[in-house]
Kinemage of the C-alpha trace (Angstrom):
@kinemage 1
@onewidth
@group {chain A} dominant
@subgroup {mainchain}
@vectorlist {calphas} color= white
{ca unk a 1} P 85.387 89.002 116.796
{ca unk a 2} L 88.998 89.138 117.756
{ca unk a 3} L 89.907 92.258 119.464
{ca unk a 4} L 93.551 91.601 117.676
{ca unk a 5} L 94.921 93.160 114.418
{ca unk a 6} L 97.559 92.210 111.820
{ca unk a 7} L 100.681 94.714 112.150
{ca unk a 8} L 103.499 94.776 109.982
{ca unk a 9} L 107.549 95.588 111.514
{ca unk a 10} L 110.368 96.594 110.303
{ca unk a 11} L 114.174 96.762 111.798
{ca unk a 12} L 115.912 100.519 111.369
{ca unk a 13} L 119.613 99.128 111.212
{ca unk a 14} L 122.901 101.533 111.259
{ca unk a 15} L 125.242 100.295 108.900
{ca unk a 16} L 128.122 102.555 109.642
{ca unk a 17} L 130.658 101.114 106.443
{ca unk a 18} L 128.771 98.932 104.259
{ca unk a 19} L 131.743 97.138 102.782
{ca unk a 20} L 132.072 95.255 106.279
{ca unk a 21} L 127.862 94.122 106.409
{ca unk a 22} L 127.633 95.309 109.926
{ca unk a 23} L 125.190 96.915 111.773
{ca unk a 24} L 123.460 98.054 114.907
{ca unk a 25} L 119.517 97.986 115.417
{ca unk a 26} L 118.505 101.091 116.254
{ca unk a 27} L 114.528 100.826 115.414
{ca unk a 28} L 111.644 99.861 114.931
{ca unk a 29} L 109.047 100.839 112.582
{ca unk a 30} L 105.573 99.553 112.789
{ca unk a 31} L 102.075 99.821 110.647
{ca unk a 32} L 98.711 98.635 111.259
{ca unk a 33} L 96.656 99.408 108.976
{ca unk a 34} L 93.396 99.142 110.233
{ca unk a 35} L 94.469 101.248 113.446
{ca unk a 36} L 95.677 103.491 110.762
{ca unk a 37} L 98.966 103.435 112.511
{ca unk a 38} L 102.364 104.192 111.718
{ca unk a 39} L 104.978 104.726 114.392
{ca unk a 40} L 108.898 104.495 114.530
{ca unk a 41} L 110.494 103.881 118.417
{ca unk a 42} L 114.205 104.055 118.378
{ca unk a 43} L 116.959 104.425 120.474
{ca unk a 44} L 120.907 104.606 119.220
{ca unk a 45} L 123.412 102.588 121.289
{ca unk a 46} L 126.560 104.796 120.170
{ca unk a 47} L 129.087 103.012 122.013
{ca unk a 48} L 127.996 99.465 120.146
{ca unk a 49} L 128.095 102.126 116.779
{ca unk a 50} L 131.766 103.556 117.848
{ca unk a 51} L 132.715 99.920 118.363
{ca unk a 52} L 131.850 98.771 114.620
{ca unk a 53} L 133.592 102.496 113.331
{ca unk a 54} L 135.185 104.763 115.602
{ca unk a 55} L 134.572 107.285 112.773
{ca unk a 56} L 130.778 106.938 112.313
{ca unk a 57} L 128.764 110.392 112.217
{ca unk a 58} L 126.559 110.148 115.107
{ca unk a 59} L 125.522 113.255 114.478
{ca unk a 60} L 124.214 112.379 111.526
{ca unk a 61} L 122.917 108.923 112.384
{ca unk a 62} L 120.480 110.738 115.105
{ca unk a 63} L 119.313 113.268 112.642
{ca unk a 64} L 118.016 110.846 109.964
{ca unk a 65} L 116.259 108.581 112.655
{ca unk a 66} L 114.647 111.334 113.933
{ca unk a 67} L 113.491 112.267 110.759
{ca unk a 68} L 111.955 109.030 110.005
{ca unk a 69} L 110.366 109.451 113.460
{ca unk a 70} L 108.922 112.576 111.852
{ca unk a 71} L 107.796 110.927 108.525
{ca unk a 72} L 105.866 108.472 110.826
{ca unk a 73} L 104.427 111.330 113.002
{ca unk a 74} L 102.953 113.499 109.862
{ca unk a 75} L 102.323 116.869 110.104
{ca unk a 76} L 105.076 119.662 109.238
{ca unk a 77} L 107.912 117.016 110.080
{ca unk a 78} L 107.205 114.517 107.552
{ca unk a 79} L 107.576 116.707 104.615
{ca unk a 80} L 106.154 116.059 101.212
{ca unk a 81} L 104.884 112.848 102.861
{ca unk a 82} L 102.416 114.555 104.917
{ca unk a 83} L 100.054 113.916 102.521
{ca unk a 84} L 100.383 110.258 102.421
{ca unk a 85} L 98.644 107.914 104.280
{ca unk a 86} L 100.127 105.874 106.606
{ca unk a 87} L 100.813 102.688 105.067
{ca unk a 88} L 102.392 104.670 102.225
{ca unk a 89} L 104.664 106.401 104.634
{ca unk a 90} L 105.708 103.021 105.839
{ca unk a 91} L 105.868 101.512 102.349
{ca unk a 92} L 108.367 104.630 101.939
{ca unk a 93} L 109.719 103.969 104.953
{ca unk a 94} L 110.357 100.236 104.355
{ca unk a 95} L 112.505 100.667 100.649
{ca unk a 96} L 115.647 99.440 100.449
{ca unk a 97} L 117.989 101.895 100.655
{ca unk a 98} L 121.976 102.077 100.559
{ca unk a 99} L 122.459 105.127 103.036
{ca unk a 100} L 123.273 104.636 106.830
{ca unk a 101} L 120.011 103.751 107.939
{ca unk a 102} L 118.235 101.189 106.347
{ca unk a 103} L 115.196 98.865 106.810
{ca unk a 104} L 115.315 95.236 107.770
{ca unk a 105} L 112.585 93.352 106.357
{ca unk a 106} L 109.166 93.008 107.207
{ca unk a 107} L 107.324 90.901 109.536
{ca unk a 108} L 104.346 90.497 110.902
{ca unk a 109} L 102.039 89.799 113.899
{ca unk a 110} L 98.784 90.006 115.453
{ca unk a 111} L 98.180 92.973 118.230
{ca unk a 112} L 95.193 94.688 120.085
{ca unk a 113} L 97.506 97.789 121.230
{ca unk a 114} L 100.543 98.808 117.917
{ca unk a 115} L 101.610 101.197 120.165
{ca unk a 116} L 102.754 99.093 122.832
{ca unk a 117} L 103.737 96.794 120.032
{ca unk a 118} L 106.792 99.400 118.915
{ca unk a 119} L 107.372 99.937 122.381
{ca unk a 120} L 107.815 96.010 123.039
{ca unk a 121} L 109.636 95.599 119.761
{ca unk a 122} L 111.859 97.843 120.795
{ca unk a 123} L 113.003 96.305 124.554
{ca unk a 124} L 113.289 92.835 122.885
{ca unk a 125} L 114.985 93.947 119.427
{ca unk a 126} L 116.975 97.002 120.283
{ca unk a 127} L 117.760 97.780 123.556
C-alpha cells in the first residue's frame, strides 16, 4: 500500500483593484483529507502588491490572511468554524469570493508528508 495520499491546493491571490484582473499569490491552502489536514502557508510580497496599487491596504491584506491561517488552525482563531471539520473549513476556505483575497482553484496531487506539501507549494508558487 502506497505510503502517498491525495491532497487538494488552492492559490490565496491579492487582488488589490479588481477592475484591472491583477493579482499577487500570496498562499497556499492545502487539505488532505485522510491526514485530516488543513493548513494555509503564506507570505505577502508588498512591494510586488505596491507595484500593482500604490494604495492597497496592507494592513488589511495581512490581517485577513492571517485569519484564514487561523480558520485552518481551529481552535479560538477560527471562529464559528471551529466546529467544522477540516475539509469543511477548506471547502469554506476555497468559495469564490469578490473581497481582496480570494482562492485560485483547486488542484490536486499525491503526498506522504501535506505539511511539507504547503511548505513546497509555497517556495515554487509564491515566493
Amino acid at each position: 500500500m502506497s505510503d502517498r495520499h491525495v491532497f487538494e491546493y488552492a492559490l490565496l491571490r491579492v487582488v488589490p483593484r479588481v477592475e484591472r484582473g491583477e493579482c499577487v499569490n500570496a498562499g497556499v491552502l492545502v487539505y488532505c483529507r485522510p491526514k485530516t489536514f488543513v493548513a494555509a502557508r503564506t507570505h505577502l510580497d508588498e512591494a510586488r502588491l505596491l507595484a500593482l496599487d500604490p494604495a492597497a491596504d496592507l494592513p488589511g491584506v495581512r490581517a485577513a490572511l492571517r485569519a484564514v491561517e487561523g480558520v485552518c488552525a481551529g481552535g479560538e482563531a477560527a471562529g464559528q468554524a471551529a466546529r467544522d471539520d477540516a475539509g469543511r473549513r477548506f471547502r469554506w476556505l476555497i468559495a469564490p469570493r469578490s473581497t481582496i483575497v480570494q482562492p485560485g482553484p483547486v488542484h490536486t496531487g499525491l503526498t506522504a508528508d501535506p505539511a511539507a506539501e504547503a511548505e513546497r507549494l509555497l517556495d515554487l508558487l509564491v515566493r
